[in-house]
N, C-alpha and C positions, 0 to 999 in steps of 0.2 A: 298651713305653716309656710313662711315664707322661705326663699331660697338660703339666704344667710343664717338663718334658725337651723334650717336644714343640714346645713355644711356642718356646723358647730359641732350637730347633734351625733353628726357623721365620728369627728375629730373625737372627743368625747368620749363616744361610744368604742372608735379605732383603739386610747390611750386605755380603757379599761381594758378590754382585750389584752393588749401588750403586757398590761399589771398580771392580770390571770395567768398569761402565759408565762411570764417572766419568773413571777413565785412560784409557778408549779413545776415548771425547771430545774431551780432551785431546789424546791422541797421535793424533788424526786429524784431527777436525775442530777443532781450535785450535791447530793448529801454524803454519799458517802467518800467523796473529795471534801470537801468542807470541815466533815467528822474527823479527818486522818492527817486537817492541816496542823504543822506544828507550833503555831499561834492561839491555836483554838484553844481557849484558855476553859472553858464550860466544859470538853471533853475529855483534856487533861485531869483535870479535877474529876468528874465522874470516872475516870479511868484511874487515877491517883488512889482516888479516895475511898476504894475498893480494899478490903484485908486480902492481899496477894497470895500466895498458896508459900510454901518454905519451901528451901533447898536441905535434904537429909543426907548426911553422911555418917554410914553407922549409927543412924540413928539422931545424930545430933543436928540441931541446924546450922549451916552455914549460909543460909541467906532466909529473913524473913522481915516480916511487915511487922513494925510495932504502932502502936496510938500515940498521936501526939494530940493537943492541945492547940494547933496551928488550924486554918481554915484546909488545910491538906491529905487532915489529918491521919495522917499515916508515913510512916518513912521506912523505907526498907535499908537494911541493917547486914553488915557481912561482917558475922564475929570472927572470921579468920581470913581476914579479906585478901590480902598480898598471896598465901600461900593458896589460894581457891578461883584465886583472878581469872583467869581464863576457862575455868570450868561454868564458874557463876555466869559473869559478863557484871553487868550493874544494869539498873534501875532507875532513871533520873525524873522527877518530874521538867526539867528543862531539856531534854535532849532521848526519853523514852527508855525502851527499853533497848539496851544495847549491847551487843555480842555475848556469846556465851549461853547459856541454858535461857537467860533470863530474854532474849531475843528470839534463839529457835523454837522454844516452849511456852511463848509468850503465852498463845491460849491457852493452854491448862490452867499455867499460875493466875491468869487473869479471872479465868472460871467463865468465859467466852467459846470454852472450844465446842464444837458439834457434839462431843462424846460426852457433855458433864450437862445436856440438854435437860432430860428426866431427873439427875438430881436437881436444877438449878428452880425445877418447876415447887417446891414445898416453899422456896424462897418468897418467889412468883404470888401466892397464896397467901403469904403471911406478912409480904411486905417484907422481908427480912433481907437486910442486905446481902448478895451474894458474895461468896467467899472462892478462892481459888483453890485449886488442887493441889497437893503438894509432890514433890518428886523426892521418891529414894532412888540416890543412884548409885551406880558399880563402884565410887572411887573404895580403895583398902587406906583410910586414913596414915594408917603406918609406912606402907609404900609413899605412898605423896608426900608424907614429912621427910622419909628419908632421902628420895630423889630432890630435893628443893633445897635440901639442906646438903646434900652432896655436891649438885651443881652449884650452890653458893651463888657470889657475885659474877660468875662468869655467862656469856650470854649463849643462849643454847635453850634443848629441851629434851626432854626424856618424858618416851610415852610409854606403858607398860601393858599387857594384858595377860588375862587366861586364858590362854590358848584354846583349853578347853570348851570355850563357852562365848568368847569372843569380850567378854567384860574390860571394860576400859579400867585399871586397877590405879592407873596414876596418866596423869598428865598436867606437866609441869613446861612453863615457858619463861623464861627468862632473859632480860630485866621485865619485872610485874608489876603492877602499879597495884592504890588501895582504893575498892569499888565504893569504898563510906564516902571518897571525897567527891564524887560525881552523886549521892544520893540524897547529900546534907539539902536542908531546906533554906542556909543559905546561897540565894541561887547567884548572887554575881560571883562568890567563891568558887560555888560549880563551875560557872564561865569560866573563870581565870585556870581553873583545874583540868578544864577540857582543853581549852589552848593548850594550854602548856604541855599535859600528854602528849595529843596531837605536833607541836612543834620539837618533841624530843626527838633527838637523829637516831637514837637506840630503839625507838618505836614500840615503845612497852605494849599497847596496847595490841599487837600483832599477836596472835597464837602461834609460835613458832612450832609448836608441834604438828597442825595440821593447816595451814596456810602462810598467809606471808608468802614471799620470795622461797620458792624449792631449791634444796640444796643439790650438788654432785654427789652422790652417793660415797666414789672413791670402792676400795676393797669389798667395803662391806656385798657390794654389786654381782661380786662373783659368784655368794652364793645362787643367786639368776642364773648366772653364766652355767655354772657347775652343774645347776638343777639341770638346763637344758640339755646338756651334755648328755647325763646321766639319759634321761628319759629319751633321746633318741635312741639308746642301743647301740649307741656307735662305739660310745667310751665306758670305761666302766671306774671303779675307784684305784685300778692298779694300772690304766693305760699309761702309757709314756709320751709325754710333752716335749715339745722342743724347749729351754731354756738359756737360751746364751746370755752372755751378761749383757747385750742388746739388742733391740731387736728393731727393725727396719721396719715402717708400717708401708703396706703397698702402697705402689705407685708414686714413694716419695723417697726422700731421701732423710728425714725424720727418724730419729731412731727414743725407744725410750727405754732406761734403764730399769734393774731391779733396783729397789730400795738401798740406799745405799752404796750404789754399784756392786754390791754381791751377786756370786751366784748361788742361784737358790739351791744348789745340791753337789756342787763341787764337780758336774759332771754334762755333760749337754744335754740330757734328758731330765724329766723331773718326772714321778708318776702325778696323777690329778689330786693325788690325795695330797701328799704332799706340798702339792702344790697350793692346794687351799692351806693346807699346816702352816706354811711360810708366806703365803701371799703373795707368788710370783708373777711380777708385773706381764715378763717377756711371756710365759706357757701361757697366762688369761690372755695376753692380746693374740698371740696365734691362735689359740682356740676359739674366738671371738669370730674371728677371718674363717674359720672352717664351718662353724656353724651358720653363718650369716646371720642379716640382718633381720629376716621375717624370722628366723627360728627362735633370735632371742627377743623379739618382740612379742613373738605371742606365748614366750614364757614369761616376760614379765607382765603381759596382759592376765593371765592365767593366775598371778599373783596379787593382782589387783591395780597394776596401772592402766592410765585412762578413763577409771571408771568414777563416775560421782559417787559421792558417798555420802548418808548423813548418817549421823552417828549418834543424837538426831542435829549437832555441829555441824557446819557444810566443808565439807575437807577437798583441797585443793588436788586434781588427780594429778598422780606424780606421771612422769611419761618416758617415754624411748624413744628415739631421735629418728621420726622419717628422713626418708630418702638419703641416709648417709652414706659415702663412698667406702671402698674400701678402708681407706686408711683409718675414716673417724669410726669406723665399725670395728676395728682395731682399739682404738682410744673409747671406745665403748665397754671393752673387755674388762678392764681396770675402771669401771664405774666413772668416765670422765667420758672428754667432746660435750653434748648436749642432754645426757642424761640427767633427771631432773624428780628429784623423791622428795617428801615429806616424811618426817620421823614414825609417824603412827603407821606409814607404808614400809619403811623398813623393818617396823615390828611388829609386823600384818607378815613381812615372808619369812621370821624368826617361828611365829606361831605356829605358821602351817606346815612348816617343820617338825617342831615340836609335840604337834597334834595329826601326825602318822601322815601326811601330807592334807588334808581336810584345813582346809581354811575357812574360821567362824567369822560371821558379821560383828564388826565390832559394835562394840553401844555402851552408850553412859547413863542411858535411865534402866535402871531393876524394875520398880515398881510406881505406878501412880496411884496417890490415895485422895480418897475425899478431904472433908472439914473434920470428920471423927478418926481421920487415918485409915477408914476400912478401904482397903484397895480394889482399885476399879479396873485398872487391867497390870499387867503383869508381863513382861518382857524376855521371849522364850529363845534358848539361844538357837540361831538360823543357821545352817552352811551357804557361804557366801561360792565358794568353787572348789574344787580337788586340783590343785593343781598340779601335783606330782605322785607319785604311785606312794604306798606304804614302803615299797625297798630303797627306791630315792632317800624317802623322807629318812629311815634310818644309815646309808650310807653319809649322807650329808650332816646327819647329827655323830657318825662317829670322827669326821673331817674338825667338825666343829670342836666337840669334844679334845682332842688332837690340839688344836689353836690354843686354847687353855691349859692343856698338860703339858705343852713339850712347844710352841710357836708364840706369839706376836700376843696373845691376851693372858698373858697368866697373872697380871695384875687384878682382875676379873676372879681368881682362884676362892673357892670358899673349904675350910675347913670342913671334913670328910662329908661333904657334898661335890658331887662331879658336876662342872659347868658347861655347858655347849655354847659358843660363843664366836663370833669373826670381828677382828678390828679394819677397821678404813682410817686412810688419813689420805682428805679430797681437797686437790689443787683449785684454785679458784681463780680469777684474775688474770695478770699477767707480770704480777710481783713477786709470785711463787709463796702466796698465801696459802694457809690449807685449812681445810673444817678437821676437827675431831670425832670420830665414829666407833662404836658398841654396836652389837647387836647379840642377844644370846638366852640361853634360857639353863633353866634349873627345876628339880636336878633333871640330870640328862635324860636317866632312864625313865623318869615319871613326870615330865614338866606340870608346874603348876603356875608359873610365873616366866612370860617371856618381854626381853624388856629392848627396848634401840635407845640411846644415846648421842644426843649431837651436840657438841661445842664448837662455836663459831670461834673462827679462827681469831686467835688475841690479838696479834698485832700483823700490819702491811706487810711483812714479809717473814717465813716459816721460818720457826728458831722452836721446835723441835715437841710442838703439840701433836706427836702421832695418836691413833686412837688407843693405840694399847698402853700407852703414858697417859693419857690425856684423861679421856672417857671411859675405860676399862674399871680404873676407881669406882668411879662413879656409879658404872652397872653394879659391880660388885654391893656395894649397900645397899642399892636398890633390891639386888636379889638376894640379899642375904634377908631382908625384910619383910619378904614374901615368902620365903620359904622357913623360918623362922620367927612365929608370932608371939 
């Protein structure tokens, strides 16, 4: 063989190689990039084209896969879609699965998850297309209609649980958009649908209950403060507070008022109890100052700030403001400076209240079932911490209590039912906007239902949305609906 024969056979032989290598690349180590592109029009469809597992509440579905007659065929369906928004998420063949159950839980419903292996194997055998799992979850339908329908058109969120058990009973966000118009098979409508959400400045698609932007707690905050107090031994529910009608935050010359400009007792002292009864700005920021800042931080750690959470939703950790000086450690007391919650964490430290100080893992799946509905596993309620003793936990529930009979929530009040309850109403900006805030539970002496309420503050500047005007309503139905079926 000649020299240039040779070369050739070199080149040739060099370009097959490069083929070999380049395909098996490809087909190994880029496939499962390739599988997860969202172009990929062969895996959509085989992912599509799957009977998806249903979303159950009470029994009903509020999200499932019906047959259509398209090359897709399947389209998933949300018969109560506005009021379930955020629980669900939606389904698109253009854009996936997306937030909500139908994102966290993908594997299940898809019938891909590690745990649905040995059922999925009779499939396997018979050729039979597989099917997904379906999910029942904690919501109490009548809590969720009535929270949704309390908060109306205003923007905000109301999260509810059982305390006992950690069950997620409602969770409602508002403005909510409808999961059918991201699901339809017409996909340039999907498109124009998904803009559109996306460019609304009210951000419907955010879950204000457990992410998005974190709110300032405001009042609601004290009960942290209070718990701390309590549980060092230093105070008890009849100590006496300083209360003037303002109070100077160290090192400045800053001073902030009580509510109103009142005093909270007519007198210079206020006891703690009390203090929580009325919600006194001036005794929560001194006491804020005596406690400092590591004590009430690792009381609200102890409640569940900082900590990731899925629920099995990814919830945004609410937090407590490192390294603040004195004075914002002050402006901490009163649930403001940098302090920063999410509604499902302010009805995380109503529960563990209400459940003798034991704080349960919250969670929105009960149970997972097969294609026949026989359930495959089952969701046991966990203690997530203790973060306050049993005598805390009842001093602080008769504080609460208090707030409702005779202070700032009696809007909140239910017919011979006792309510335990604390309002906030939290500054924002620097226009003297405020949030609306609830937090409380029912009844007192047995809770079954413990619920947080937040409305976003309506207009640029406060004209007179306090929590106990505002969102006290609001809890009220909520827990009139849960303790009343």
């Amino acid at each position: 063989m000649n020299a240039p024969i040779r070369r050739l056979a070199v080149v040739v032989a060099a370009m097959f190689a490069a083929l070999l290598i380049s395909t098996t690349y490809i087909q190994f180590f880029q496939a499962d990039t390739l599988r997860e592109m969202a172009g990929n029009r062969r895996t959509l469809l085989d992912q599509y084209g799957r009977d998806r597992g249903a979303i159950l509440v009470d029994g009903t579905p509020i999200a499932e896969s019906e047959p259509t007659d398209d090359d897709l065929r399947w389209i998933r369906t949300y018969s109560q879609g506005q009021l379930y928004a955020h629980v669900t998420g939606y389904y698109s063949f253009t854009y996936g699965a997306g937030l909500g159950l139908e994102r966290s839980e993908n594997a299940l419903l898809s019938g891909s998850a590690d745990s649905l292996f040995y059922r999925r194997l009779p499939d396997l055998v018979t050729g039979r297309e597989p099917t997904g799992a379906t999910l029942e979850i904690t919501i109490d339908p009548r809590v969720q209609r009535a929270a949704a329908q309390a908060l109306g058109d205003r923007r905000g969120a109301v999260v509810a649980l059982d305390p006992r058990t950690g069950a997620i009973l409602a969770m409602v966000s508002h403005p909510t958009y409808d999961p059918n118009t991201l699901s339809s098979h017409n996909l340039s409508a999907v498109q124009q649908s998904y803009e559109t959400l996306n460019e609304d400045a009210s951000r419907p698609l955010v879950n204000r209950a457990i992410a998005g932007d974190l709110y300032p707690p405001g009042s609601v905050f004290k009960l942290v403060v209070a718990a701390a107090a309590l549980e060092s031994n230093e105070f008890n529910p009849d100590s006496e507070l300083p209360s003037p009608l303002r109070y100077t935050l160290p090192g400045t010359s800053t001073s902030i008022p009580n509510f109103g400009g009142s005093s909270c007792s007519g007198g210079e002292t206020t006891s703690l109890f009390d203090s929580v009864r009325v919600s006194c700005n001036t005794s929560f920021a001194w006491l804020a100052g005596e406690l400092g800042a590591d004590q009430l931080n690792a009381q609200a750690e102890a409640f569940g700030f900082g900590q990731p959470l899925q629920v099995p939703l990814p919830v945004t950790p609410s937090r407590y403001p490192v390294d603040a000086d004195d004075a914002q450690v002050g402006l901490t007391g009163i649930g403001q400076y940098d302090v920063r919650v999410t509604p499902l964490q302010v009805a995380m430290i109503a529960a563990s209240i209400a459940n003798d100080g034991v704080l349960m893992q919250p969670h929105l799946v009960d149970t997972v079932r097969d294609k026949d509905l026989d359930p495959i596993d089952t969701t046991s309620a966990q203690e997530l911490s203790t973060p306050i003793s049993v005598t805390t936990a009842q001093e602080l529930t008769d504080m609460m209590v208090a707030v409702v009979d005779a202070g700032s929530g009696g809007a909140a009040a239910l017919p011979g039912i006792q309510v335990a309850g604390k309002t906030g109403t939290a500054e924002f900006g620097t226009t003297g906007a405020a949030h609306a805030w609830f937090t409380g539970f029912a009844p007192a002496d047995n809770p079954t239902i413990a619920v947080a309420v937040l409305v976003e503050s309506a207009t640029a500047d406060w004209t007179g949305e306090t929590g106990g005007v505002v969102a006290a309503p609001i809890a009220r139905a909520v827990l009139e609906a849960g303790v009343n079926p």
